[in-house]
Structure formats: structure tokens, C-alpha cells
C-alpha positions in Angstrom: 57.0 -27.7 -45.4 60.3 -25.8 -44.3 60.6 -28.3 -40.7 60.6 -31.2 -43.1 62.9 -30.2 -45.5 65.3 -29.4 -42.9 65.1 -32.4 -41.4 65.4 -34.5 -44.0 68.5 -32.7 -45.5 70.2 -33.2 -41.9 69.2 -36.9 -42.0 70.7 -37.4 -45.4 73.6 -35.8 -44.3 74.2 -38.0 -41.1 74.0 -40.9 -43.5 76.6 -39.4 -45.7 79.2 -38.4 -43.0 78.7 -42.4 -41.8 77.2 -41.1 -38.7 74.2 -43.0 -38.5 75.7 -46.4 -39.5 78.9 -45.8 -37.1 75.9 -45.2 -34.1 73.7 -48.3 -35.6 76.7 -50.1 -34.9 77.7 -48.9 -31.5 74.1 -49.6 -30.3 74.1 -53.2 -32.0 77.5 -53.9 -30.1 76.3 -52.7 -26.8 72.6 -53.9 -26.9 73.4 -57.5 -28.1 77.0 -57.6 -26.6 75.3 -56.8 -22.8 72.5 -59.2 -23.6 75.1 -62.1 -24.4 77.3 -61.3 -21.9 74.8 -61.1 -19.3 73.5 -65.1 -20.6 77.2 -66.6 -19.6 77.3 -65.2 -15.9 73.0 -65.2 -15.0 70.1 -67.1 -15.6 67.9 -65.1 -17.5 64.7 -66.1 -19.3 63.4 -64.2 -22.7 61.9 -61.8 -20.4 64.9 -60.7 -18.0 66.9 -60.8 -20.8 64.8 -58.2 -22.8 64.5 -56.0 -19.5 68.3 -56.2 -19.4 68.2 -54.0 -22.1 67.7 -51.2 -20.6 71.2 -50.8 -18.8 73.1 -50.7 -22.3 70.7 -48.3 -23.1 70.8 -45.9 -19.7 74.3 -45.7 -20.7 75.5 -45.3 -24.3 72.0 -43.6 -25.8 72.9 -40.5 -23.8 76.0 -40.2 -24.7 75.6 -41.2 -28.5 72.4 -38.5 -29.0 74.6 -36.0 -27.6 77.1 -36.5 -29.5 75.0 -36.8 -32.7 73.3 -33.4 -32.4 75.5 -31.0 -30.4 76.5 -29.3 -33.3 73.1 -29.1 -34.8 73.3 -25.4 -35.2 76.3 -24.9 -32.9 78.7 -26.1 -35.7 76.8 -24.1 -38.6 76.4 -21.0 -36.6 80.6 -21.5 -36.3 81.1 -22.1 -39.8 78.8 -19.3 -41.2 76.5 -21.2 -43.4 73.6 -20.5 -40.6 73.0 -17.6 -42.5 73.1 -19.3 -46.0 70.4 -21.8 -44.3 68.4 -19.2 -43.0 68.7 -16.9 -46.2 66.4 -19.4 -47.2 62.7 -20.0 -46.6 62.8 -20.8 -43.3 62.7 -19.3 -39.9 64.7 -19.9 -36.9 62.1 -22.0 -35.3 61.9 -24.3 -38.4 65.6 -24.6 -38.4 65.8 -25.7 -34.8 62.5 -28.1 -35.7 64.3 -29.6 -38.7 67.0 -30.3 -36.6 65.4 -31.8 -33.8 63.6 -33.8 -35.9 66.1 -34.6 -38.0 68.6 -35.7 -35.8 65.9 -37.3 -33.8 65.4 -39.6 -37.0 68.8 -40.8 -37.0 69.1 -41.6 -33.4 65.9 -43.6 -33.9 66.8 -45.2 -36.9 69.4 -46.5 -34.9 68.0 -47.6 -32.0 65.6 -49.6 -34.2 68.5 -51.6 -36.1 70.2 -51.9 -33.3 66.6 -53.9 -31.8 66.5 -55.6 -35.2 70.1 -57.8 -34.4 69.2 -57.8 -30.7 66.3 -59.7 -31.2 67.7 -62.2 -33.1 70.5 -62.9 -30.6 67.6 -63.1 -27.7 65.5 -65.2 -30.1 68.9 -67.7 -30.6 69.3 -67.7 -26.7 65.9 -68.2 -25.4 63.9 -68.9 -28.5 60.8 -66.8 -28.1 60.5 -62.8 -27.5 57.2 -61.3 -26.6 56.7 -58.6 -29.5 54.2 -56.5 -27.3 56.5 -56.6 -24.8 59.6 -55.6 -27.6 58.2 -53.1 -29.1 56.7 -51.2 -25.9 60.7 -51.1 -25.2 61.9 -49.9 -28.5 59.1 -47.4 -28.2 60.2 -46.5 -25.0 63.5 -46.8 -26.0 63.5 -44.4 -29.5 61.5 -41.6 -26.6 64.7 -41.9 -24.2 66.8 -41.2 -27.1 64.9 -38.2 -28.7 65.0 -36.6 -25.4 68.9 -36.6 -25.5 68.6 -35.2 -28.5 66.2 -32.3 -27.5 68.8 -31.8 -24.5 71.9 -31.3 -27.1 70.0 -29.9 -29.9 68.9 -27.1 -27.3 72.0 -26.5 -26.1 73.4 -26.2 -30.0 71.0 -23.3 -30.5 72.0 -21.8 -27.2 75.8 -21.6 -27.8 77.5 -19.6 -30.4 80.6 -22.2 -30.8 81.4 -25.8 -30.8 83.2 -25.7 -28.0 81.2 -24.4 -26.1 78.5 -27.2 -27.1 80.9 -29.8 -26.4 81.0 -28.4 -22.6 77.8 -28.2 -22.1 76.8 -31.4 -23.9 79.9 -33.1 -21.8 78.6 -31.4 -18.6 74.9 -32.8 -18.9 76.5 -36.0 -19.0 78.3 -36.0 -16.7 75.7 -34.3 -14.4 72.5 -37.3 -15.6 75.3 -40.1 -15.4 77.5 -39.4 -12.3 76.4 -36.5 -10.2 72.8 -36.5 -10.0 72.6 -39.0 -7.6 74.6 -37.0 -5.1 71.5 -34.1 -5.3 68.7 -36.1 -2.8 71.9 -37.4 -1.1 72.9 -33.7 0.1 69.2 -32.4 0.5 68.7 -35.8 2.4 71.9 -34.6 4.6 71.2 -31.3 5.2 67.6 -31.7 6.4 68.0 -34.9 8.7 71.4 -34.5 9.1 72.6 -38.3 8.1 73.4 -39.8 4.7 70.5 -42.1 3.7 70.8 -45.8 4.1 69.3 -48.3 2.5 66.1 -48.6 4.0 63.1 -46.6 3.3 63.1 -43.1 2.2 60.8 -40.2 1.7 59.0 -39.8 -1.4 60.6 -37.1 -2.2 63.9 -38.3 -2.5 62.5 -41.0 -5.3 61.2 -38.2 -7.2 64.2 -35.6 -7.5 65.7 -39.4 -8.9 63.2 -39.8 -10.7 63.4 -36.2 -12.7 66.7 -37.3 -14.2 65.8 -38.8 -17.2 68.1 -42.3 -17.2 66.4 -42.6 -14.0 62.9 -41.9 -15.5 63.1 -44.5 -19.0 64.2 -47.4 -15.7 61.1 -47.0 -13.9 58.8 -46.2 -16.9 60.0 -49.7 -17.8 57.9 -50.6 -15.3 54.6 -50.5 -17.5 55.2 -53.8 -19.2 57.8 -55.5 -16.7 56.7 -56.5 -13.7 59.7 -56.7 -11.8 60.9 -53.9 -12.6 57.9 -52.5 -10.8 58.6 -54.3 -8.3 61.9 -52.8 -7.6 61.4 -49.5 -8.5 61.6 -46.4 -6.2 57.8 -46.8 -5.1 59.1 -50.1 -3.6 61.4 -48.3 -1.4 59.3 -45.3 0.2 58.4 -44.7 3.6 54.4 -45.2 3.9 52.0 -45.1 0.6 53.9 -44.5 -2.6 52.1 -41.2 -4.3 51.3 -41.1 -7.6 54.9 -39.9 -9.1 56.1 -42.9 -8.2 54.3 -44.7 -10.6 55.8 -46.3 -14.0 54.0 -43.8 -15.6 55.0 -41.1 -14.6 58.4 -42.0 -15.9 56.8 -41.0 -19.1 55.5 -37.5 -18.1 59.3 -36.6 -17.3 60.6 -37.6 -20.5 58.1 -35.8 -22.3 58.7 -33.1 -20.7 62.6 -33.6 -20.7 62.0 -33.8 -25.0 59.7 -30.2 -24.7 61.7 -27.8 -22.7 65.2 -27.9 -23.8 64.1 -27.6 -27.0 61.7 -24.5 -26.3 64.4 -22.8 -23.7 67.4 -23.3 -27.0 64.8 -21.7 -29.3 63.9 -18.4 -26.7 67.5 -17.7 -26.9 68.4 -18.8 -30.4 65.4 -16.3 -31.9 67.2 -13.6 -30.2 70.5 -14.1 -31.3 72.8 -11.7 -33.3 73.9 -14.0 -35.9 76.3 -11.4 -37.4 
């Protein structure tokens, strides 16, 4: 199958440029770095600790998938051999396929090795590690990251250069890491004409949070820790939290956050006048 052998040529690729064992090894240093760190300043048990997890992860999985698949097909449509990949049998939508699955492979692969060490370093500091528990949050974990992927590999078959995938990949980061915060905050401003405090909000507000990805793997966390539950945006509303407030539904926006980049990079990448 043409998606397959795509993808499997771009993973075997990543693993000969060192890119996969240079992210392995980001992800170990952050994931078991924060989890130590965290041990010497809070008293954590085997289950906080593992929750903790998810903060190292909000913050360099974005940035890594990004950075591992922006040039998907931005950097081969640059360099020409596109068309020496395409002269073969496959189509554009396998290419783009291959690619996201591809690269989604090494981002995973990643993630998982990076879990590997950091269970061994919460198994050294608290002794035991629910495995249910673990592996709902690598599975969790290895969606977050594919969905970064989607983002950049859609934004690869959208732009005809690498600099312009860097901008746009540096832009969605940007946007999901600093600015989209600031998005309820001015809606919140214009329609009751204050900046929100700290008390209870609107549901509303909670869910345009919520639609941000990094903000959607935190509160799908929920499902298998408590307190994160228990502090989550449906904590915070004003009256009966509705139903997208739930944990779950943190995992409706991240599939849906891995669908449609993906799609909208392919409707313009079909089209395209490779030259």
C-alpha cells in the first residue's frame, strides 16, 4: 500500500538524520527532569507525580511535532524531489497520508521512550506506578502529539516553501502557547465590559479554552485523575457545567484538532501547480 510505503520511508529517514533519537531524548530530559524536579520542592505521591506529567508535555510536544514535520512536504516541494516522489505510484493524498503517518510514528515512538525512562524514575521515587493509570496517559499523550503533527504536516502541504512553514508552524505556537488565552479574555471584555476575575465564569468562556488543544489533553486528563477533574474548567463555571465541559470532551477536540488540518492541507495541496 502507497500510504505505508511512504510512511515508512519517512520514518526510516527521521531515524537516519538522528531526528527521532535527538526528540527521544528531549522528551526523556523534560518528562523525567520535571518529574524529579518537582519531588525536591512538593510532596507528591506516585499519582501526582504521574499527573505532573502533563505540564512537560503541554509544553515541549508542541513544539517538538512541529518541528518534526513542518517540512513534511514543504521542504520536498522546495527541493524538487516532490515530483520524483510523486512520479511514483502514489497520489497526493497518499503522500500527505504517508507523511502524517509517518511522522506521527516518530513523534510516538518518542513519547513512548521517553515514558519508558520516566517510569523508572517515578518507580525509584515512589516505588509503585499504576499501569492503567500510565498507559491511559501515554495513550493520551502519543494523541496530543499526533495532533501537532496533523497541525504542521497540514500546514507543510499548504505552503510552497520552508519559510514559509516555519512561520506558520512558529505562529501556531505561538498562538496555542501564549495568545490564546487572551481570546475569551477580549470576548469576555467586550460583552460585559470588565476583564474576568477569578471567580466563576460562563460556560462559554471554558469552552473557547477548551478548543485549544494544550488546553483540551489537561482536562481530558481528567478521565483517569481525579483531581484534575476536580480542577478543571467545569469546576469553575457559573451554574451546571454542560456537557463540553466534561473530560471527555477533551478528546472530541483533539480528534478533531488531528482530522481537519490534515483534510484543509490536503484541499489545497491537490490543487497545487507543482511546476
Amino acid at each position: 500500500m502507497s500510504v505505508l510505503v511512504v510512511a515508512r520511508k519517512d520514518f526510516e529517514d527521521a531515524v537516519r538524520s538522528k531526528t527521532l533519537w535527538a526528540i527521544t531524548a528531549l522528551f526523556v530530559l523534560f518528562t523525567s527532569g520535571t518529574v524529579y524536579a518537582l519531588d525536591q520542592v512538593m510532596e507528591l505521591n506516585n499519582t501526582s507525580a504521574l499527573q505532573m506529567l502533563t505540564l512537560p508535555a503541554g509544553l515541549i510536544i508542541p513544539i517538538t511535532a512541529l518541528v518534526a514535520a513542518y517540512l513534511a512536504i514543504a521542504g520536498e516541494r522546495e527541493s524538487g524531489s516532490i515530483k520524483l516522489l510523486l512520479g511514483l505510484p502514489h497520489t497526493r493524498l497518499e503522500v500527505l497520508l504517508g507523511k502524517l503517518l509517518g511522522r506521527t510514528a516518530v513523534v510516538t515512538v518518542a513519547i513512548g521512550g521517553a515514558f519508558v525512562v520516566t517510569a523508572g524514575v517515578l518507580a525509584a521515587l515512589y516505588g509503585t506506578v499504576s499501569l492503567a493509570d500510565y498507559l491511559s496517559l501515554l495513550l493520551l499523550t502519543a494523541l496530543f502529539g499526533a495532533v501537532f503533527v496533523s497541525i504542521a504536516v497540514g500546514i507543510s502541504a499548504a505552503t510552497a516553501t520552508r519559510a514559509r512553514a516555519m512561520a506558520a508552524a512558529v505562529g501556531v505556537f505561538v498562538t496555542f502557547q501564549i495568545l490564546w488565552d487572551y481570546v475569551p479574555m477580549g470576548i469576555y471584555y467586550l460583552v460585559e465590559g470588565a476583564i474576568p476575575g477569578g471567580g466563576p465564569l460562563p460556560a462559554w468562556y471554558f469552552l473557547v479554552l477548551t478548543l485549544n488543544p494544550k488546553n483540551a489533553y489537561t482536562s481530558a486528563s481528567g478521565l483517569f485523575f481525579p483531581k484534575a477533574q476536580a480542577t478543571s474548567f467545569a469546576a469553575r463555571v457559573i451554574g451546571d457545567p454542560p456537557f463540553y465541559l466534561d473530560a471527555w470532551f477533551g478528546l472530541v477536540v483533539l480528534a478533531l484538532w488531528f482530522v481537519l488540518p490534515a483534510a484543509l492541507g490536503y484541499l489545497r495541496f491537490q490543487h497545487v501547480d507543482l511546476g
